[in-house]
DSSP file (Angstrom, degrees, kcal/mol; ACC not computed):
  #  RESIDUE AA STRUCTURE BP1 BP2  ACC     N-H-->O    O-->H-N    N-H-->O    O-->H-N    TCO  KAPPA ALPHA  PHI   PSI    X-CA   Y-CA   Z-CA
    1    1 A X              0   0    0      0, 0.0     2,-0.3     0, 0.0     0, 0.0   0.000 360.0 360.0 360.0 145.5   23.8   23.1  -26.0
    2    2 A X        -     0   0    0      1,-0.1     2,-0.2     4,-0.1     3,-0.0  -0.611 360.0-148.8 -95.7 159.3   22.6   20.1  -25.3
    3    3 A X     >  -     0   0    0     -2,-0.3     4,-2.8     1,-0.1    -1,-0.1  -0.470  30.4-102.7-111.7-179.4   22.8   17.4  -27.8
    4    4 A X  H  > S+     0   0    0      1,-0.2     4,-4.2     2,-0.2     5,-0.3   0.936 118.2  57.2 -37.7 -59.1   20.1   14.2  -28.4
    5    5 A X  H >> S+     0   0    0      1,-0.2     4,-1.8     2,-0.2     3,-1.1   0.938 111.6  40.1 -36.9 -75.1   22.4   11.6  -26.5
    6    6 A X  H 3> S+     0   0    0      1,-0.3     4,-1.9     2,-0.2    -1,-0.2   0.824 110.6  56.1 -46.4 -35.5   22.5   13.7  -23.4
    7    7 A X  H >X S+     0   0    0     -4,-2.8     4,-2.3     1,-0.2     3,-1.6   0.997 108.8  49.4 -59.9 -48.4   18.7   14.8  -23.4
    8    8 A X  H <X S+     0   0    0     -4,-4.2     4,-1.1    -3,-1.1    -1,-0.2   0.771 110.1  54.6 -82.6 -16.2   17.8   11.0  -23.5
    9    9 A X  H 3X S+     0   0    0     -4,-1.8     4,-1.0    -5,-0.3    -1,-0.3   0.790 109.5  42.3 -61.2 -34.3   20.3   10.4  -20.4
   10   10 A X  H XX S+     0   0    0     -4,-1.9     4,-4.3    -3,-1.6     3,-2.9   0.956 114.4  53.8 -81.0 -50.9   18.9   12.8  -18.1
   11   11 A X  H 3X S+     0   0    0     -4,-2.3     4,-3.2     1,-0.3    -1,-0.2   0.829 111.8  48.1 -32.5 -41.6   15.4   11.6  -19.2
   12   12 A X  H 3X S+     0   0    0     -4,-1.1     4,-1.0    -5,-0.3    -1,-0.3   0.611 108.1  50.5 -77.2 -32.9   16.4    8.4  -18.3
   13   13 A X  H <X S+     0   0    0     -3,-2.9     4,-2.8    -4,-1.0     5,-0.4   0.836 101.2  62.3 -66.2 -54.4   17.8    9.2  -15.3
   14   14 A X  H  X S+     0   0    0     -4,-4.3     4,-2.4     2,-0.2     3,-0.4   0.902 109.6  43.8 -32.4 -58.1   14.7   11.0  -14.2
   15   15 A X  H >X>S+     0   0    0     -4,-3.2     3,-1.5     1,-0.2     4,-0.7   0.952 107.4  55.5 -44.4 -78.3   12.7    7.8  -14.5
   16   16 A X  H 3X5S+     0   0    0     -4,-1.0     4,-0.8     1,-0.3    -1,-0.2   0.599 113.8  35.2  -1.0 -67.7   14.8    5.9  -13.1
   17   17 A X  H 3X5S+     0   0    0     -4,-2.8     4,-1.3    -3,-0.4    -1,-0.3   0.771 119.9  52.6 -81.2 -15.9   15.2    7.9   -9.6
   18   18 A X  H XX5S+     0   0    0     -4,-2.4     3,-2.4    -3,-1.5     4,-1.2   0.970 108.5  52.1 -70.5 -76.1   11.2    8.9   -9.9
   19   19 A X  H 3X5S+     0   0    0     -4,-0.7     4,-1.3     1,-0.3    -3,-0.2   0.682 114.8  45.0   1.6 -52.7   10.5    4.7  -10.4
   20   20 A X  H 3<<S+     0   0    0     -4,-0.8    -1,-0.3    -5,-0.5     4,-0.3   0.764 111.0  48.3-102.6  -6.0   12.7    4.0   -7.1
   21   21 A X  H << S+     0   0    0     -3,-2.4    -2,-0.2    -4,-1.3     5,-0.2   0.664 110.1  54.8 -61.5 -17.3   11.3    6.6   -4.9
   22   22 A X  H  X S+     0   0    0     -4,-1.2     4,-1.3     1,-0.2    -2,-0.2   0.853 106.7  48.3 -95.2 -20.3    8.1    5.4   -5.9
   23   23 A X  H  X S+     0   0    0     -4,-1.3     4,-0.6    -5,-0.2    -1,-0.2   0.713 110.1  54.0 -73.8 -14.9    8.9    1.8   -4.8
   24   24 A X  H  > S+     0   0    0     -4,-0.3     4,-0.8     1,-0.2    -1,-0.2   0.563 105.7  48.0 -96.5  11.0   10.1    2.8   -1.6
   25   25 A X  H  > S+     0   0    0      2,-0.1     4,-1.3     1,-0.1    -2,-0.2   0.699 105.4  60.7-106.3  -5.4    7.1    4.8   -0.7
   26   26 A X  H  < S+     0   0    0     -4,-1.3    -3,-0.2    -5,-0.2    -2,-0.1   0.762 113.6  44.9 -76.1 -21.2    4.8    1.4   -1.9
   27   27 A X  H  < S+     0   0    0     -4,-0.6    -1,-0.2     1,-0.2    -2,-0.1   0.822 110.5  49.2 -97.5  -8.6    6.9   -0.4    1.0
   28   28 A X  H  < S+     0   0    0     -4,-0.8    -2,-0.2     2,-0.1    -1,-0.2   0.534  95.4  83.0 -95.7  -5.7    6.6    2.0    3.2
   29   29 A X  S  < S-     0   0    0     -4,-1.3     2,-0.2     1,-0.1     0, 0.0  -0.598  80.1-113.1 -74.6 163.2    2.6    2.6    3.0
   30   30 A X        -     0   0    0     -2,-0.1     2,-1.5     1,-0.0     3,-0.1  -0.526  22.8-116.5 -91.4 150.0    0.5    0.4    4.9
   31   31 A X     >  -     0   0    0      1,-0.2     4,-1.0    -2,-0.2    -1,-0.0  -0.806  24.4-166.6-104.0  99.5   -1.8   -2.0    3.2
   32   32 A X  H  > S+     0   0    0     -2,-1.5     4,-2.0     1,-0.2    -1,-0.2   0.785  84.4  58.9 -66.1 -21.1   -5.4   -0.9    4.2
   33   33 A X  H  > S+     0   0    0      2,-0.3     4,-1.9     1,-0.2    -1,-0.2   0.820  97.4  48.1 -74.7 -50.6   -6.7   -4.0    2.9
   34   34 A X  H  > S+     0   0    0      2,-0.2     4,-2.0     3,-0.1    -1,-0.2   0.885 114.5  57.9 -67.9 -24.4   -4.9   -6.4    5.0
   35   35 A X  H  X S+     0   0    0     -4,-1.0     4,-1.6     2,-0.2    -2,-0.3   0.944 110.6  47.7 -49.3 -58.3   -6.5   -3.4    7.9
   36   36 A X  H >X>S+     0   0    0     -4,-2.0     4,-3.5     1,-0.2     3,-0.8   0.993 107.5  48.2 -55.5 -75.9   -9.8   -4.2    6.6
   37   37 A X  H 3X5S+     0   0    0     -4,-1.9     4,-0.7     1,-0.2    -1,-0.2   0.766 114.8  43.8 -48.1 -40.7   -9.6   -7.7    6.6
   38   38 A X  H 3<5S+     0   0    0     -4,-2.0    -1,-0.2     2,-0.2    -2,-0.2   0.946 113.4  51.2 -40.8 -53.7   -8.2   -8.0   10.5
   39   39 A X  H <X5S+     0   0    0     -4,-1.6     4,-1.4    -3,-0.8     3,-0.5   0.753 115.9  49.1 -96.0 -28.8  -10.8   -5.4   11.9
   40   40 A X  H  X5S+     0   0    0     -4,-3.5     4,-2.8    -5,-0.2    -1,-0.3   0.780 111.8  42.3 -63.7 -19.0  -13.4   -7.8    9.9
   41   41 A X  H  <<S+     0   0    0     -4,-0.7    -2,-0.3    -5,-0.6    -1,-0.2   0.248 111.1  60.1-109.4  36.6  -12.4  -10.9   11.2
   42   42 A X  H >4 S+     0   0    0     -3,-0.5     3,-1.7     2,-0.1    -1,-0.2   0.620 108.0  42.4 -71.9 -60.1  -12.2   -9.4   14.5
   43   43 A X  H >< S+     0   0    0     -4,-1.4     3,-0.6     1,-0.3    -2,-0.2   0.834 110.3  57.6 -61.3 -38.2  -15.6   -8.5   14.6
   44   44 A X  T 3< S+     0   0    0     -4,-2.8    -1,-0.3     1,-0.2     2,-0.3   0.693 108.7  42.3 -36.0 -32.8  -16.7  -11.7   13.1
   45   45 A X  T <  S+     0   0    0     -3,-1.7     2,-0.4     2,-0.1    -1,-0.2  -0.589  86.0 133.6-129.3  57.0  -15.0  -14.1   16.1
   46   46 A X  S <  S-     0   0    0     -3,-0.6    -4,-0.0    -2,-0.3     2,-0.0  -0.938  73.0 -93.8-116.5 146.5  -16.4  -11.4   18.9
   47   47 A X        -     0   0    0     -2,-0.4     2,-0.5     1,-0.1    -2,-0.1  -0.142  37.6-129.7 -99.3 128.6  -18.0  -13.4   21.6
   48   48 A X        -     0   0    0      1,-0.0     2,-0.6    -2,-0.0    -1,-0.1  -0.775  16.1-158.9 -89.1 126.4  -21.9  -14.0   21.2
   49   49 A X        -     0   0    0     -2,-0.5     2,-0.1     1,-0.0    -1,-0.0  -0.876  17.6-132.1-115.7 125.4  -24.0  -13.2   24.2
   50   50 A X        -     0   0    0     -2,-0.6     5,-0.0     1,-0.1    -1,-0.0  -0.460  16.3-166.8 -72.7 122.4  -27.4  -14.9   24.2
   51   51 A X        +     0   0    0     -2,-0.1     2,-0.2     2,-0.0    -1,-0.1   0.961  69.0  77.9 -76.1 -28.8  -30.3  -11.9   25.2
   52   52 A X  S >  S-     0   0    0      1,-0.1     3,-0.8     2,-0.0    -2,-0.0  -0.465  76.8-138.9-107.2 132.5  -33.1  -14.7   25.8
   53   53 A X  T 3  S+     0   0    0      1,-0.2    -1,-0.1    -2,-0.2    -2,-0.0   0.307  91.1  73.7 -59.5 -13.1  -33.3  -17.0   29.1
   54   54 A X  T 3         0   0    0      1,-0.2    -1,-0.2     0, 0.0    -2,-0.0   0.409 360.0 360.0 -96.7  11.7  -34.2  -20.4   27.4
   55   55 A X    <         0   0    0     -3,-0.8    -1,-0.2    -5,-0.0    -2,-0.1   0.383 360.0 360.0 -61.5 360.0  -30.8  -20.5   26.3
């Protein structure tokens, strides 16, 4: 049977390895946000063509 000590070890481990899988999958996702922001300031600095002739 298990006794206090041990229970609070495993627990402790659990975190532990859940807490560093979960920082290596935050370095391995891509940051949509920095996505957003390119694919805006792309479309912002795309080249304006004048429709009107008195240009």
């Amino acid at each position: 049977m298990l006794n206090h000590f041990e229970v609070f070890q495993l627990m402790k481990l659990r975190q532990e390895q859940t807490e560093q899988t979960a920082s290596i999958a935050w370095e391995n996702y891509p940051d949509t946000n920095k996505m957003k922001v390119t694919t805006a300031g792309k479309q912002q600095y795309a080249p304006i063509i004048c429709c009107c002739q008195c240009a």
